[in-house]
N, C-alpha and C positions, 0 to 999 in steps of 0.2 A: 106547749106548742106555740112557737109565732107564724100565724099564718101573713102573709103579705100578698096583697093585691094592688099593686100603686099605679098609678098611668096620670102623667101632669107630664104637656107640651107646652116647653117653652118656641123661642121664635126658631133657634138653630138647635131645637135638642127635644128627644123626648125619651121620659123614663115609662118604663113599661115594663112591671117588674114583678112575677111571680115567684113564690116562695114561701114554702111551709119547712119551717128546721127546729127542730126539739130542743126545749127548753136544757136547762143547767149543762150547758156545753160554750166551747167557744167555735163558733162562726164566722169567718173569715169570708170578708168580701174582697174578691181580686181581680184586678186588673189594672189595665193601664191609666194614665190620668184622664178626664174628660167621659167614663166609664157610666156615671155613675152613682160610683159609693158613696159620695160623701151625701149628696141630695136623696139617697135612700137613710142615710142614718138623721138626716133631715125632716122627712115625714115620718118619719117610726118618733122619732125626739115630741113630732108634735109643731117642729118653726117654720114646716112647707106642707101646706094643705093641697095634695094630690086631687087632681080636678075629677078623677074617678076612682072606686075603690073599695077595700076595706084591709083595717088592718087590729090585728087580737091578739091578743097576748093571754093564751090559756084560755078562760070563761068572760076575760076583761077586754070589752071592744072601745078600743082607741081611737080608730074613727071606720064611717062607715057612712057614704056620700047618699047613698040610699034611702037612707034611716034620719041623716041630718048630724051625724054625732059627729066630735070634734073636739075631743079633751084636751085643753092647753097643758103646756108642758109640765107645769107644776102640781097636775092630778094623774100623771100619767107615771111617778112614781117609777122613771128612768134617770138612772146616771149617766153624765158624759163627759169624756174626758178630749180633749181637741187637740191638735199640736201645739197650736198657738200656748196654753195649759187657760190660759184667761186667769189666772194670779191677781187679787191685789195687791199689787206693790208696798200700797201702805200698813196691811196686816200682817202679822205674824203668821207661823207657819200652820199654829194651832187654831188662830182665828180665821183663817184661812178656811179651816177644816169645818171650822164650829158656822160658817155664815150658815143659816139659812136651817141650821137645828132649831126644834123645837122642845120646850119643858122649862127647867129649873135651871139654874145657873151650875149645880152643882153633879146633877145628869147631862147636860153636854160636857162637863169638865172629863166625868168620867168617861164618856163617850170619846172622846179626843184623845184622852189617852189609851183608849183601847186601840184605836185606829192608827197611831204615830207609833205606836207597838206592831200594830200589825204590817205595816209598811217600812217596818227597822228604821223609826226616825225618831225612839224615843227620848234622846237628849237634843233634839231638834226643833223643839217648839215652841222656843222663842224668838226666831230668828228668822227675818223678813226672808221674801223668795230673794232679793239679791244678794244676800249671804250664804244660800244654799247652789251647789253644784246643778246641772243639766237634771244629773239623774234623781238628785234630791227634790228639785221643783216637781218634777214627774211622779214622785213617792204622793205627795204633796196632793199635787190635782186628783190623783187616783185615791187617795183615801176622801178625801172631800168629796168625791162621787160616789163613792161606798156608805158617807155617812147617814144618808138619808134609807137606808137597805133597801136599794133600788132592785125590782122586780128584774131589770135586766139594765146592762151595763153596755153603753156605747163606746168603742173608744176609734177615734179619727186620724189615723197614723202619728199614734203619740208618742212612737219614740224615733219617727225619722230624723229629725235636727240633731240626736245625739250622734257620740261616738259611737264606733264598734264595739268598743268591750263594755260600752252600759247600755246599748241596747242589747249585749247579750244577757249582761248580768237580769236586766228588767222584764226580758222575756222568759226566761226561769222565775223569776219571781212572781211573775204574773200569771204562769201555768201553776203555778202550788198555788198560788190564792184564789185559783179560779175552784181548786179541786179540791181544796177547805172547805173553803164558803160555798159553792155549788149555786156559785149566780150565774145567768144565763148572759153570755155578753158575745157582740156583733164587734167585731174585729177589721177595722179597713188597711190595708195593705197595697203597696206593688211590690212590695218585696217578696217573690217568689220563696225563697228559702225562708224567711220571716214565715209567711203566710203555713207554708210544710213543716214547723216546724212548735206554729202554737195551734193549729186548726184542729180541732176534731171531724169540723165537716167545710167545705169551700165551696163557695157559689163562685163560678167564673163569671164575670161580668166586662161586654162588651156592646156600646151604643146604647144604654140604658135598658139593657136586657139583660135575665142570666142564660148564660149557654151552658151551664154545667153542674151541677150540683152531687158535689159525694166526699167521700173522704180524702186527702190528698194523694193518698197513694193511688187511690184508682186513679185518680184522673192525670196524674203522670203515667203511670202505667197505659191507661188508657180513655185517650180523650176523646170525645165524640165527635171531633169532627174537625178540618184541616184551621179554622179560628182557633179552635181551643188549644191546638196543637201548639200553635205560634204565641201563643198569651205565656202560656207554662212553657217557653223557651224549647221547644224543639225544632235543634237545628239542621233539620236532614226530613225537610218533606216534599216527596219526591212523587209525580206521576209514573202509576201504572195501569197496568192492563189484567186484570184474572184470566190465568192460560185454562188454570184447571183447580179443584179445590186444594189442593195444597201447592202449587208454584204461580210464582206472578212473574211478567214483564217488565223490567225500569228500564228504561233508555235502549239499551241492546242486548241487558241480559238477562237471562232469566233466572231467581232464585226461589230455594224451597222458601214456604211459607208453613205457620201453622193452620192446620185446618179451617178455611172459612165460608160461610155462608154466602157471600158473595159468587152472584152464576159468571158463567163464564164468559170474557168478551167484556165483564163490568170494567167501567173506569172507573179507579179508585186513587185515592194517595196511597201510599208508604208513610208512616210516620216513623221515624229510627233519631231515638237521644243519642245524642254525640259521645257521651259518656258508655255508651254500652256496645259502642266500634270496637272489636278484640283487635289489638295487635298480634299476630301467631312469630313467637320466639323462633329464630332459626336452630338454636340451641334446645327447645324446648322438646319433651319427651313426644314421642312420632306418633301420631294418631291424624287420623282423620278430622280435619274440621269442613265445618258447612257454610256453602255460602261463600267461596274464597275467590278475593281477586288481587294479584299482584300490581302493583304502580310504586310511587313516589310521595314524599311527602315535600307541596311545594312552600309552603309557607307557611308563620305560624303567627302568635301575639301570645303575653302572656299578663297575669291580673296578679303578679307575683304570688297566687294558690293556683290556681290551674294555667295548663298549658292549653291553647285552641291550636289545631292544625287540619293544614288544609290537605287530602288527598286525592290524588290523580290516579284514578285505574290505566292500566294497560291494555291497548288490543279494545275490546267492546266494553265500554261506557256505559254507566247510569245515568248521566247527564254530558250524552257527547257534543252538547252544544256549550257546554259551562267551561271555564280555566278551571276547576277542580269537581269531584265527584263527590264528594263528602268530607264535613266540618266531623275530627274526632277531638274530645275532652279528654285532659288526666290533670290530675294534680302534681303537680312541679317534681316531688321527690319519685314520679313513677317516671315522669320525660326524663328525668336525672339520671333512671338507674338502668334504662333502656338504651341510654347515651343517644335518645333520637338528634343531639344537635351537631353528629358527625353522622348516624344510619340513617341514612333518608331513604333507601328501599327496602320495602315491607309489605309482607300478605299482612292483609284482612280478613277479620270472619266476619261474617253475618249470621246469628242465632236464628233458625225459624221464628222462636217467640219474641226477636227485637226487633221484627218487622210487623207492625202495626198499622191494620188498616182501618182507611174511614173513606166512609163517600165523596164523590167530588163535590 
């Protein structure tokens, strides 16, 4: 277990940071920039001394402001890997690896070449990081933080400067070596989909706090509260009203909900991902759906993979003071086969369960 207790004010910022998350997993800190995470992996590292606190790793206390303790970085037996990678330029790729081992000349050798193996760079260790690729320098740093069998592994958005296909490649490699080796490492991210996609578990962090803490799926599914909503990219959060335990108020109308706890009369949000707006086929087999409001689709942008569109209800509004009622997602080959860029009018469903609520 790493437990964290941080709190250090600076002049326009303060972190104040609780969190207990279990060892040999990866942990993904996320949020926006200025958050944060990096001045958290900062005092966990040991190179920002939290002006109150404690922070433990298992039975092993790394600092503790109380007690007086304050292990510098080099007894605290963490790796870290930075964007920046911090590379000697002037060393090879294996000396790279080898700074800072300890023993024999010919047990770090072997050591290096286990590590340039484990990181697929075994014909790569002769050659300076300018001769190695993005993703090779990255292999590089991250085995070099490996080499010392660090208790737990930082890494500080280390593969944002890259490409797309080798931060994809590096994120599959770096979830099999996390699940080999079974080191416990603390993951800093804004990459939402990055973040969902290596996490075992995610702290949301906003203003040097976390707001959330669970696995990614819950907290897309469902976030505790209309910040976290907006952090994890949901785009449809909408004031209501609880009429009754299963239907609520938005704007003018009212739709079923799943059953909630909230009394009646409460003001709440709506939380609804854009992605989980049904379009209803006019073609499609007749049944009932829930939740349905006919309008327009007035505009749209696309990231060449998904389509964003904006829609206008007809007649009673969710948002009758807004130009559109709701931002819906799809991915280009489903805008495609829908021909939405000649059918602009369409029902919507709304799912009871895609309606998600959180306090005001």
């Amino acid at each position: 277990m790493l437990s964290l207790y941080i709190r250090k004010t600076f002049d326009a910022f303060a972190l104040d940071l609780h969190l207990d998350a279990s060892t040999e997993k990866i942990i993904v800190l996320f949020g926006a920039s200025g958050a944060g995470k990096s001045l958290t992996l900062a005092a966990i590292a040991g190179f920002l001394a939290p002006d109150a606190g404690r922070i433990a790793l298992d039975e092993r206390v790394l600092f503790d402001a109380e007690r007086g303790i304050n292990l510098i970085p080099q007894a605290r037996r963490i790796g870290m890997v930075r964007q920046d990678l911090a590379l000697f330029p002037h060393l090879s790729a294996a000396d790279n690896i080898a700074y800072g081992l300890r023993g024999t000349r010919a047990a770090k050798e072997k050591r290096v070449r286990e590590l340039l193996a484990l990181v697929h760079l075994e014909n790569f260790g002769a050659r300076k990081p300018s001769e190695l690729s993005g993703g090779q320098q990255q292999r590089v740093a991250l085995a070099r933080a490996l080499a010392i069998e660090p208790s737990l592994l930082l890494l500080d958005e280390p593969f944002s400067a890259l490409d797309l296909a080798t931060r994809i490649e590096l994120r599959r490699e770096l979830k099999e070596l996390q699940q080999r080796l079974k080191t416990s490492m603390f993951f800093v991210t804004h990459d939402l989909g990055e973040a969902a996609l290596l996490a075992d578990e995610m702290a949301v962090l906003d203003s040097g706090r976390v707001l959330q803490f669970d696995t990614p799926n819950e907290i897309l599914r469902a976030p505790l509260n209309s910040r976290v909503a907006q952090i994890v990219g949901v785009k449809n959060i909408l004031p209501a009203t609880i009429v009754n335990a299963n239907c609520v108020r938005i704007g003018e109308r009212e739709l079923d909900i799943a059953a909630t706890n909230f009394g009646r009369g409460a003001e709440v949000f709506a939380c609804i991902r854009a992605e989980r707006v049904l379009l209803v086929r006019r073609e499609g087999p007749a049944r009932v759906h829930p939740n349905t409001l006919e309008g327009t689709l007035l505009d749209e942008e696309s990231d060449g993979n998904d389509v964003m569109l904006k829609f206008r209800a007809d007649g009673a509004r969710l948002k009758p003071e807004a130009d559109f009622d709701l931002q819906i997602d799809m991915p280009v080959y489903v805008y495609e086969r829908l021909h939405l860029a000649r059918e602009r009018r369409w029902t919507i469903s709304l799912k009871p369960n895609v309606l998600h609520l959180v306090p005001e």
